[in-house]
C-alpha positions as CSV (number, residue, x, y, z in Angstrom):
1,X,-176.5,-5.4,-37.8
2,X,-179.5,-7.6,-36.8
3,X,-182.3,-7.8,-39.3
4,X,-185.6,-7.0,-37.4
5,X,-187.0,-10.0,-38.7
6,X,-184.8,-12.1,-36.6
7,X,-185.4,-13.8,-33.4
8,X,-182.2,-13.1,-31.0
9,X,-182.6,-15.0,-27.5
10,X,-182.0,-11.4,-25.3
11,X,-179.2,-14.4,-23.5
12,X,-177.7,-14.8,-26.5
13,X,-174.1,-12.9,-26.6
14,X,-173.1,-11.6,-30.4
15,X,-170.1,-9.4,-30.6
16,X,-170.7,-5.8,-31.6
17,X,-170.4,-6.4,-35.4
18,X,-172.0,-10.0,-36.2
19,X,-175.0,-9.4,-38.4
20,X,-177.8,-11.8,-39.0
21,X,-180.6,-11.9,-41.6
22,X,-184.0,-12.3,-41.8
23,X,-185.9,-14.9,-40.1
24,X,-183.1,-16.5,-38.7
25,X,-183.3,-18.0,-35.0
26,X,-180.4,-17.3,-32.1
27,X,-181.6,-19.2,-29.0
28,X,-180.7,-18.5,-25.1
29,X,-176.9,-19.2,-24.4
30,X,-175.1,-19.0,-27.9
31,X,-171.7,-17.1,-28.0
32,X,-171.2,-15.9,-31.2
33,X,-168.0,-14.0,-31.7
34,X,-166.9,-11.1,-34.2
35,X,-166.9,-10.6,-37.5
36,X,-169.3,-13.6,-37.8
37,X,-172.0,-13.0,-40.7
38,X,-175.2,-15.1,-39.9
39,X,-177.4,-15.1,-43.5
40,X,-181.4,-15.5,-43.7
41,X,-183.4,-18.6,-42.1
42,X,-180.5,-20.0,-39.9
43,X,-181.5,-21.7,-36.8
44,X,-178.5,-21.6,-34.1
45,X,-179.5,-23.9,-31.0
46,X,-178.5,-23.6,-27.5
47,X,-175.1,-24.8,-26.3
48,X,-173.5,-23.3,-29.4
49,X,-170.0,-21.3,-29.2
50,X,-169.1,-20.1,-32.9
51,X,-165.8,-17.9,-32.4
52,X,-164.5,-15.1,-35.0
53,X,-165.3,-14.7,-38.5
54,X,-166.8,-17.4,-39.6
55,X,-169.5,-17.4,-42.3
56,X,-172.9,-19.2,-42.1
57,X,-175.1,-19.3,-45.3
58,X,-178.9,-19.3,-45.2
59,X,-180.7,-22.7,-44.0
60,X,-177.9,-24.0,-42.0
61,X,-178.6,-26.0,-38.4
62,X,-176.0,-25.2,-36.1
63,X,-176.4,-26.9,-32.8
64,X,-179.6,-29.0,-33.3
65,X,-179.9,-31.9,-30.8
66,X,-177.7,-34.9,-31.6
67,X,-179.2,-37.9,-33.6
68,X,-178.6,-40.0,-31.1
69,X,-180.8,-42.6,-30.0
70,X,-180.0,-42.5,-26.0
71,X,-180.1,-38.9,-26.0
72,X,-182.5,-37.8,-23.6
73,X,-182.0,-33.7,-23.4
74,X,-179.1,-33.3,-21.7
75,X,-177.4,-30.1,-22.4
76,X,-174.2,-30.7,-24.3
77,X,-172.4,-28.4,-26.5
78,X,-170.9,-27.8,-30.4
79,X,-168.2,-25.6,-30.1
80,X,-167.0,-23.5,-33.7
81,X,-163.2,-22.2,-34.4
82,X,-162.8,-19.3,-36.5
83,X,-162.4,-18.3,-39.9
84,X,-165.1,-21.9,-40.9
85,X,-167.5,-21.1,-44.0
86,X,-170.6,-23.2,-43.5
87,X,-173.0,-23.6,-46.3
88,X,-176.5,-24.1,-47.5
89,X,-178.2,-26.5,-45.1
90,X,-175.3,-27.7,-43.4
91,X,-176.1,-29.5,-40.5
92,X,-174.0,-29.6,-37.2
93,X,-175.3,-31.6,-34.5
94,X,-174.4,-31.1,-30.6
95,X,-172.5,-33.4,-28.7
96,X,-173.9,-36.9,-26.9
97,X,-174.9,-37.1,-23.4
98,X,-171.3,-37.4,-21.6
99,X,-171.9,-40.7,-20.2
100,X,-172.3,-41.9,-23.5
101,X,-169.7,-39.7,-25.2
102,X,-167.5,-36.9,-24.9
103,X,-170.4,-34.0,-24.5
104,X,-168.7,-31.8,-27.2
105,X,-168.7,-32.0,-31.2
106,X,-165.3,-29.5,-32.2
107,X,-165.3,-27.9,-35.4
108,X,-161.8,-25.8,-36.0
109,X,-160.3,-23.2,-37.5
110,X,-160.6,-22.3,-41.6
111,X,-162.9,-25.2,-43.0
112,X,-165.1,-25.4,-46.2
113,X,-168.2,-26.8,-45.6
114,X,-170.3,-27.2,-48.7
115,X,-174.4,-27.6,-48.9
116,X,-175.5,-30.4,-47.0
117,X,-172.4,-31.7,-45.5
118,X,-173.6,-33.7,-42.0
119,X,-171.5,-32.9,-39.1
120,X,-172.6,-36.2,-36.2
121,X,-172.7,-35.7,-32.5
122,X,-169.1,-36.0,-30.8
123,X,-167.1,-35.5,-34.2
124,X,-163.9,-33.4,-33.8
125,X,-162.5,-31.6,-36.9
126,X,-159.2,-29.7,-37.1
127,X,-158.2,-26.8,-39.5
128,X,-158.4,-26.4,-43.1
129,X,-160.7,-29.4,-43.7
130,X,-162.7,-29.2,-47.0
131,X,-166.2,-31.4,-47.1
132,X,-167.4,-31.1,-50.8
133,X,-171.2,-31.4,-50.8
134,X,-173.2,-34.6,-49.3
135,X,-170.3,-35.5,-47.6
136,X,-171.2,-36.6,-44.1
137,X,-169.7,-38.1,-40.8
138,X,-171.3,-40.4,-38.3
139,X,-170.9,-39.7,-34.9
140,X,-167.6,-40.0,-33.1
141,X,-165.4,-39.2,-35.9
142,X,-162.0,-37.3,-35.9
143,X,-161.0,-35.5,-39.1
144,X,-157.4,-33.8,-39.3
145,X,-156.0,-31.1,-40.7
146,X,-156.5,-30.3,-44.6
147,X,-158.8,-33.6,-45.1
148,X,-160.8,-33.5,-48.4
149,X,-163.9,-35.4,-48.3
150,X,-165.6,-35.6,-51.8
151,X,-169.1,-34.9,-52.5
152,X,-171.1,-37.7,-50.8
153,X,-168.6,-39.2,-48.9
154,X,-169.7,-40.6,-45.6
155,X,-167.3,-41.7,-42.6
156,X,-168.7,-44.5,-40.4
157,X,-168.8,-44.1,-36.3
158,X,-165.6,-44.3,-34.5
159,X,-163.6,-43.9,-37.5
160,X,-160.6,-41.6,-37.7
161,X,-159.7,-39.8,-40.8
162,X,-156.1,-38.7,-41.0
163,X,-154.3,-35.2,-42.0
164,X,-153.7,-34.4,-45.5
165,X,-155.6,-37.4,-46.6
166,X,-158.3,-37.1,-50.2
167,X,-161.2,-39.0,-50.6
168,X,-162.8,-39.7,-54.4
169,X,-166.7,-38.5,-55.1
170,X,-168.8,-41.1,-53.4
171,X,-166.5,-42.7,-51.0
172,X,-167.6,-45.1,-48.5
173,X,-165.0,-45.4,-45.1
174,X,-166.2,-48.1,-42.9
175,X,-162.4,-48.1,-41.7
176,X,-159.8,-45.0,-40.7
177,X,-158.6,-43.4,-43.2
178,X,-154.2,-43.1,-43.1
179,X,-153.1,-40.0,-43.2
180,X,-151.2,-38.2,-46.5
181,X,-153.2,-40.9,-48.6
182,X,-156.0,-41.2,-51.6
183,X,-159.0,-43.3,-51.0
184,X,-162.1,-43.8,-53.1
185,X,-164.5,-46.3,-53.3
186,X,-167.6,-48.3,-51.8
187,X,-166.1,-49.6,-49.8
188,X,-162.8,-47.4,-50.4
189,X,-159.8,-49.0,-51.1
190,X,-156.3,-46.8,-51.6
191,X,-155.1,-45.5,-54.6
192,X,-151.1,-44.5,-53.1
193,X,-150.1,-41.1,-51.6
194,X,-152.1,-37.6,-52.1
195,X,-148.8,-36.3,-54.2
196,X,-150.8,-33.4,-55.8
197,X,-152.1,-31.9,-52.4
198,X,-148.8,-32.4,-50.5
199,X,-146.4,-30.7,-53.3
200,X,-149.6,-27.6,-53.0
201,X,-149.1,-27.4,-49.0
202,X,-145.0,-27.8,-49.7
203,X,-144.4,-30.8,-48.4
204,X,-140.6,-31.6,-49.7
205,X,-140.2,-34.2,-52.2
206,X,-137.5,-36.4,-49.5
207,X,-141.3,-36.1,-47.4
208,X,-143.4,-37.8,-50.3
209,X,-141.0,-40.3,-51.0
210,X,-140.6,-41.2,-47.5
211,X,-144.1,-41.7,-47.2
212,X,-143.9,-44.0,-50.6
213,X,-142.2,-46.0,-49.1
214,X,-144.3,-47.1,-46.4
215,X,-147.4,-47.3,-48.5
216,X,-145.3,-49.7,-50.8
217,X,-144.1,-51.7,-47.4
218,X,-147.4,-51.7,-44.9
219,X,-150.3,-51.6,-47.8
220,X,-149.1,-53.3,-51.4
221,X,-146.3,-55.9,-50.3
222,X,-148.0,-59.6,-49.8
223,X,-148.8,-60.8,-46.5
224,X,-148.6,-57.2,-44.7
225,X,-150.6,-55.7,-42.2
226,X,-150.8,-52.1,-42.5
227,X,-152.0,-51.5,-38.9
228,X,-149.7,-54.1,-37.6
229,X,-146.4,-53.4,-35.4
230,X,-144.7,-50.2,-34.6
231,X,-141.9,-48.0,-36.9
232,X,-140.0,-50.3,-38.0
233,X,-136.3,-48.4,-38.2
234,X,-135.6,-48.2,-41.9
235,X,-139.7,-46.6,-42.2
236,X,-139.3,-44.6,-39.2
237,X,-135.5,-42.7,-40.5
238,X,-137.1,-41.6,-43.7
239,X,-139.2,-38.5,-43.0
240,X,-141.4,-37.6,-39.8
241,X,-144.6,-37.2,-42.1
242,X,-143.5,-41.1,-42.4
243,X,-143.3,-41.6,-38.7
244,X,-146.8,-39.9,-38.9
245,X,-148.2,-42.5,-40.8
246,X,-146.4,-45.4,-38.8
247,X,-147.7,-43.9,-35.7
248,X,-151.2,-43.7,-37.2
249,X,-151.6,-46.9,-38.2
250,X,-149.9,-48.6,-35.3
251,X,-152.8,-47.0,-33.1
252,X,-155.6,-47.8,-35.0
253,X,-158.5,-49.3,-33.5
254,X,-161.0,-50.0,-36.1
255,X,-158.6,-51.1,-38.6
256,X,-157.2,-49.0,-41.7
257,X,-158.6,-49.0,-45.5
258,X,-156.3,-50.8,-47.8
């Protein structure tokens, strides 16, 4: 199951049926778990876990040391669900030293990651994210569940990108990103709730027009604030993906895109 043209670290641990092509480059202290399909000239760095059957194409970087000015070689780690497809040179960057950050960048379970996505030291993604090609984080970003970043998108440090949020071809996030909505732009700017996606994933239509309603009360109506104040009780009774937006916003720390 491992081309003889590899180089496999002999402290390496690879389940029983992972298989790895030619030329590609496992280093001392990777885990990499079953049913995990490593193609040709992939370079998997130390302090790499990469669970179950997860699929890496050929001139990926899984694990490289993080671009990270203050980094000085201390080991740190990039830990990999399950189920993730990772593409042509997709890059994945270890964690940050973890007096500068958290140690760890987290990649979940069942993401798309197309050629030449950038995943930045200390980023967290959950499940069933989709980055279209280009598309790139900084460091120290969170991305929730069933995100769609268009191709070329890039997510500035610190930010926080929401669940079930869509962003246009291009787009430019300086700010967090609230969950359930559309963004696009450079700088991005909303463009109302991600209907299309939600009614795909089932999401009811009381949900969606819960969640209308607080995009018409926190983003379009003059004067507000969308990260301003808590649930107010009229948002707050309408829908719990509603209080999930609420909630978001409420806690934001860089400031939301409007």
């Amino acid at each position: 199951m491992i081309d003889d043209r590899a180089v496999v670290h002999p402290g390496a641990t690879l389940a029983v049926d992972v298989t790895v092509g030619p030329f590609s480059v496992i280093e001392e202290g990777v885990v990499v778990g079953t049913g995990t399909r490593i193609d040709s000239h992939v370079i998997i760095r130390s302090g790499t876990h990469i669970g179950e059957d997860n699929r890496i194409y050929s001139f990926a970087s899984v694990g490289e040391d993080p671009q990270f000015a203050g980094y000085e070689g201390e080991p740190t780690r990039l830990e990999i669900g399950n189920g993730n497809v990772i593409r042509e040179y997709v890059t994945l960057n270890r964690g940050s030293s973890s007096s500068r950050g958290t140690g760890l960048t987290r990649v979940g379970n069942h993401n798309f990651l197309m050629a030449y996505s950038h995943i930045a030291h200390d980023s967290t993604l959950g499940d069933h994210i989709i980055f279209a090609n280009g598309a790139s984080l900084a460091g120290h970003v969170e991305i929730g569940d069933y995100a769609i970043l268009g191709g070329f998108t890039l997510v500035h440090q610190f930010c926080r990108v929401g669940q079930h949020s869509l962003m246009g071809i291009g787009t430019v996030c300086l700010q967090d990103v609230a969950p359930y909505l559309i963004v696009s732009g450079n700088p991005a700017k909303t463009y109302g709730i991600n209907v299309r996606g939600l009614r795909r994933r089932g999401f009811s239509e009381e949900a969606i027009a819960g969640l209308r309603t607080v995009y018409r009360q926190r983003f379009r109506a003059k004067g507000t604030d969308p990260d301003s104040g808590g649930l107010d009780q009229a948002e707050s009774s309408s829908s719990p993906e509603a209080d999930t937006l609420i909630r978001f916003l409420s806690e934001s720390e860089r400031g939301v895109i409007r």
